[in-house]
N, C-alpha and C positions, 0 to 999 in steps of 0.2 A: 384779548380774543383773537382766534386763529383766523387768518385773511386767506383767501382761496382763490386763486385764478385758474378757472374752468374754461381751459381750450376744449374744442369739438368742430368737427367739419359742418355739422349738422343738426339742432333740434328742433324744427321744424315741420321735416316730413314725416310720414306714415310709419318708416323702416323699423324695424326691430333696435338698432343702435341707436335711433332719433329718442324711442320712447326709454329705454332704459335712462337716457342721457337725462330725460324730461324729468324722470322719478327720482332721478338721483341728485339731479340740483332742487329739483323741492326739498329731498331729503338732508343735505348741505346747508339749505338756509334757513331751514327747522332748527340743526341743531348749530350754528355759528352765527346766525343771523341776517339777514338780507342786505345788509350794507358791509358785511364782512365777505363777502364773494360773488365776484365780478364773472361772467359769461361772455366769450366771446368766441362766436358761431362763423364760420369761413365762409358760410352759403345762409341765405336769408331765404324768407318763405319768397312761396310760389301758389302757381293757384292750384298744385296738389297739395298745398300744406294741410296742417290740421285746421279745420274751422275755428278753434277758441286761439287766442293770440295767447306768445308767449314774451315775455320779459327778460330781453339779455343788453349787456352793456353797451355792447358792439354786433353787429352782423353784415355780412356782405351783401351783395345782390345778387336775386334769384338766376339758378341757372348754373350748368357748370362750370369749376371753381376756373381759374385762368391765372397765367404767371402774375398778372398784375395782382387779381384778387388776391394772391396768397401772399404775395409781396405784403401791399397794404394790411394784411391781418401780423403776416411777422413783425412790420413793426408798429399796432396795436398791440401785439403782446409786448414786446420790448418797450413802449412806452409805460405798458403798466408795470411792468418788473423795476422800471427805475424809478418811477415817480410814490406808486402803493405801496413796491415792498411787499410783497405776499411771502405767508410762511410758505404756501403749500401751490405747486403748479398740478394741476389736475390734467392732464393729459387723455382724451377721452378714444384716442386711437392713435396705433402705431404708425401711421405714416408722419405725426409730428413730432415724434418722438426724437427727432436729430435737431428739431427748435428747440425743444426743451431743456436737451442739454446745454446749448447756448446758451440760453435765459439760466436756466441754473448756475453754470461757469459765474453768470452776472452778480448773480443775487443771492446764490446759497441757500435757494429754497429748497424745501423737502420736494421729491418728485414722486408721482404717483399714476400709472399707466391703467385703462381700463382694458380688458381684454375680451374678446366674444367669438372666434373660432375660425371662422374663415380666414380671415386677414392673418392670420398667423401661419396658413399651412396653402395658400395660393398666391404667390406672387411677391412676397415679401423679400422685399431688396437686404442684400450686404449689409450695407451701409446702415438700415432701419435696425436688422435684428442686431447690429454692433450695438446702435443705442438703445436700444426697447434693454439690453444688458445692465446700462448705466442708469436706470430708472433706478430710485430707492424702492420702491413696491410696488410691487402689481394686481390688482382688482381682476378676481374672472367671474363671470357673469354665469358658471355651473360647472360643477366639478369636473368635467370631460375636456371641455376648456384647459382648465388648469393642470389637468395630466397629460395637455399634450404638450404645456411650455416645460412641464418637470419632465415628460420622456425625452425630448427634446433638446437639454441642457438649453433654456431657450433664457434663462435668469439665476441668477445662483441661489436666488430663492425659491421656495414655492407659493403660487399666488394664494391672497387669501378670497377665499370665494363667498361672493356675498348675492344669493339667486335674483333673478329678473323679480319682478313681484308685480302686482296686479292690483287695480283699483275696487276692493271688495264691496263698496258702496254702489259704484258702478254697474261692475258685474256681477251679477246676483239670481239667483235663480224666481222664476217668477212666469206669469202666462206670456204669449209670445200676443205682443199688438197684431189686432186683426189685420189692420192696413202693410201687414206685409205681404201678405197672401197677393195681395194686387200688383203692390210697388215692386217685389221682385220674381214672383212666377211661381210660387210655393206650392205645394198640395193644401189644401182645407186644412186645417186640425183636426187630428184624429183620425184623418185616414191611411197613414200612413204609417211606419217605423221611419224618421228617419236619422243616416248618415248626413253629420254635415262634414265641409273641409271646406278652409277659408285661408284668403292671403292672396300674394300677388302672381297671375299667370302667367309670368314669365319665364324666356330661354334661362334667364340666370338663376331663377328659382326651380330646374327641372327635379333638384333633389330632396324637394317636397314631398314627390311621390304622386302625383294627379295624376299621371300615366299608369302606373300600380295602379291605384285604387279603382281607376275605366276600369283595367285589365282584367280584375278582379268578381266585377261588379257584377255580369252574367252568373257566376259563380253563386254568390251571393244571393240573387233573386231565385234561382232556382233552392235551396236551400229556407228563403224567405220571402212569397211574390209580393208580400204587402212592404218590402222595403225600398226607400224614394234617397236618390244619391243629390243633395244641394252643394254644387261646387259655387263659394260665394267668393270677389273678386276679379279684377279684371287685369288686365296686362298682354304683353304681345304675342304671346302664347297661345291666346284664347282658344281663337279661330281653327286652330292645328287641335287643340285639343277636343273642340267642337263638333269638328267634323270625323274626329277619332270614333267619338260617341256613334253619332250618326252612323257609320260603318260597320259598328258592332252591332248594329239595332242598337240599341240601349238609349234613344233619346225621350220615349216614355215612361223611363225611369231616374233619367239623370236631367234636373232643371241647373241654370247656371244662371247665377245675378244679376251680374254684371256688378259696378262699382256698386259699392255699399256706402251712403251714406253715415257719415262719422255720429249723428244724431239717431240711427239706428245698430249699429254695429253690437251694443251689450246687448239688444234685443234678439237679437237676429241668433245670438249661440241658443236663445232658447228654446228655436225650432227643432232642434237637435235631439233626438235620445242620445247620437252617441258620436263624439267626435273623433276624427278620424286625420292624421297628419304622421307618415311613417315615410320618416325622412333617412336618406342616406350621406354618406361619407366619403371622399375624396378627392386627388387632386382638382381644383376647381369646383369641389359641390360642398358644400351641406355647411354650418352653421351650428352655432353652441346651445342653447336653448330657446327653442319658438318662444316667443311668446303667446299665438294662438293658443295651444294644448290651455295654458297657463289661465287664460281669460274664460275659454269654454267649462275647467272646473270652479271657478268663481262661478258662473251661469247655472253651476249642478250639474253639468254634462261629463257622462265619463268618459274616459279617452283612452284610444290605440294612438299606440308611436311607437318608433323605430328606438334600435338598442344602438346606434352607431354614434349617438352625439347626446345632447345635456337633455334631450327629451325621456329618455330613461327615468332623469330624476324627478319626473315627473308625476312619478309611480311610485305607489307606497304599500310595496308586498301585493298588489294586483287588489288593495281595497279601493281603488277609484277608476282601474283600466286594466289597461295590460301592455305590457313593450313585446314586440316582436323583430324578428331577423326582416331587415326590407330585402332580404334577398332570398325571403322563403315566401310563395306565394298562398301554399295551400295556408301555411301556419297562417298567414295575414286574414285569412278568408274565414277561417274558421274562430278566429279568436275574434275577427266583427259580427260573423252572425251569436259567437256567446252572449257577446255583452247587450246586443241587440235584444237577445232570449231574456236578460237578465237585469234589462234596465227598467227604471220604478225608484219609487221613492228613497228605499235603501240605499239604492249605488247613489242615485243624486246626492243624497247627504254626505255620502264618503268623497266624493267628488268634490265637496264644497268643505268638508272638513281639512280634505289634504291642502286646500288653496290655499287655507284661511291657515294654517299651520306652518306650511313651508314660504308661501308666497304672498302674505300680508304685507300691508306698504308700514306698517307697527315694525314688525320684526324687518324689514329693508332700511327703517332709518336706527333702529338700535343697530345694526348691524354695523352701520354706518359709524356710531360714536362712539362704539368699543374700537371700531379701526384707526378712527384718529388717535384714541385714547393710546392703544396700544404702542401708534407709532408716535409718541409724544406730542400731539397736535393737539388734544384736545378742549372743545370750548372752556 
């Protein structure tokens, strides 16, 4: 049986990279077995973690990482590489990717890089993208990802891309609990159309698009006065963007959450007719594919997103949403009041049909055991 050591800075917290990491070692121990792959996490929870605990072999303490922490985790892995013996070093980001060749050198295990967008095209040292090259394969997390390591020359290979995927049991389309209306600030049901957009309100998330979407939103109402803008989420951002609202008039139309409860979170997309995350690209912004979009069409909500990164693929010929340029506003404005015009039972199905097609945690773990398969690993 194939033996697996799964480095990661993080599985833990909230982030988009924490939960791919979380899906993809269930989906590891599914198909290898739970005592054939070992977890060891740089940064241990905190009291932003997820509320349900997680199970890893090793993990550091909460807080950021520090020479010593990383110290101590290098040689956790180096103990496990001499003593386990794993086929396979799972690398779940390029910043360990100069450990891993170490460990490799060691032990002659297969190596395997995960990859998700940002980290690849802001900041990435010499030295990492020398070894992120000496990685035997690379995992990306949506096909935009992956063309930017092959425009790139960024690995001699091209990565094999296996999508983020979404908990369908979880996220599910369904009535939205009354006691949200109170606990976060909602209109009534029924009185409303609304936009939702969720995720974290911060400077480093500005290529979300929450600024868009304000900017937009007068637009919008005039074209639709019964539609209500729910920005759910909190972060440092907030208040900047808060008081944006406020300036534009728009604060009797735009409610904001504040944190969401992890215990409401699948509820809460189903306030939503139409989900709304139209992200951008560049030096220092944007990211490979939300997971949001991804969870609001499990809920049946159809989705606007941006054509500049893996949210594109989150569209299927315009039967569950529509992608648009984040650098065209009227296009933005008009393709939300469409679906706004057009959302109903129909589009929910298509919305829940593409999740459930592209982005099942089924098709995330076959994905998974044709790629050990493929690279000789498999159980």
């Amino acid at each position: 049986m194939t033996r697996i050591l799964y480095l990661t800075p993080g599985c833990f917290d909230k982030g988009g990279i924490s939960r791919y990491g979380r899906y993809q070692i269930e989906a590891l121990r599914e198909i290898v077995g739970p005592v054939n792959l070992r977890v060891l996490s740089l940064l241990g929870p905190d009291e932003d973690s997820f509320e349900t605990g997680f199970d890893v072999a090793w993990h550091g303490g909460s807080g950021a990482a520090t020479r010593g922490s990383r110290a101590r985790f290098a040689l956790r892995a180096a103990r496990e590489v001499a003593l386990w013996r794993p086929d396979v070093i799972l690398c779940a980001h390029v910043n360990f990717t100069p450990l891993v060749s170490r460990l490799a050198q060691l032990s002659g295990a297969t190596t395997v890089l995960n990859v998700y967008g940002l980290e690849l095209w802001s900041g990435l040292t010499p030295a990492r993208l020398a070894h992120m090259g000496r990685m035997d394969h690379v995992i990306s997390d949506c096909h935009a990802t992956a063309d930017h390591v092959r425009n790139e020359a960024m690995h001699a290979d091209d990565p094999v891309v296996i999508w983020d995927c979404v908990d369908l049991e979880r996220f599910c389309p369904g009535p939205a609990p009354d006691h949200l209306v109170t606990r976060y600030g909602l209109p009534e049901a029924g009185t409303r159309r609304i936009v939702l957009t969720l995720g974290r309100l911060a400077v480093a998330a500005r290529h979300k698009g929450y600024d868009r979407l304000i900017e937009i939103w007068g637009h919008v109402r005039t074209c639709m006065p019964d539609a209500h803008l729910v920005v759910a989420g909190r972060g440092d951002d907030a208040d900047r963007l808060k008081a944006k609202v406020a300036d534009l008039g728009l604060s009797d139309s735009i409610s904001f959450t504040g944190s969401v409860d992890e215990e409401d979170l699948a509820a809460i997309y189903r306030v939503g007719d139409v989900f709304c995350l139209v992200s951008d690209k560049g030096p220092g912004r944007g990211e490979g594919i939300p997971l949001t979009p991804l969870e609001a069409m499990a809920s049946g909500v159809p989705v606007l997103v941006g054509n500049e990164d893996g949210s594109r693929e989150a569209v299927d010929a315009g039967r569950n949403g529509t992608v648009v340029s984040p650098r065209d506003a009227d296009a933005m404005t008009n393709a939300l009041v469409d679906l706004l015009t057009r959302a109903g039972p129909g589009l929910a199905a298509e919305a829940r049909a593409v999740a459930t097609e592209r982005f099942g945690y089924t098709a995330f773990v076959d994905k998974h055991r044709a790629f050990l398969a493929d690279i000789g690993k498999g159980a």
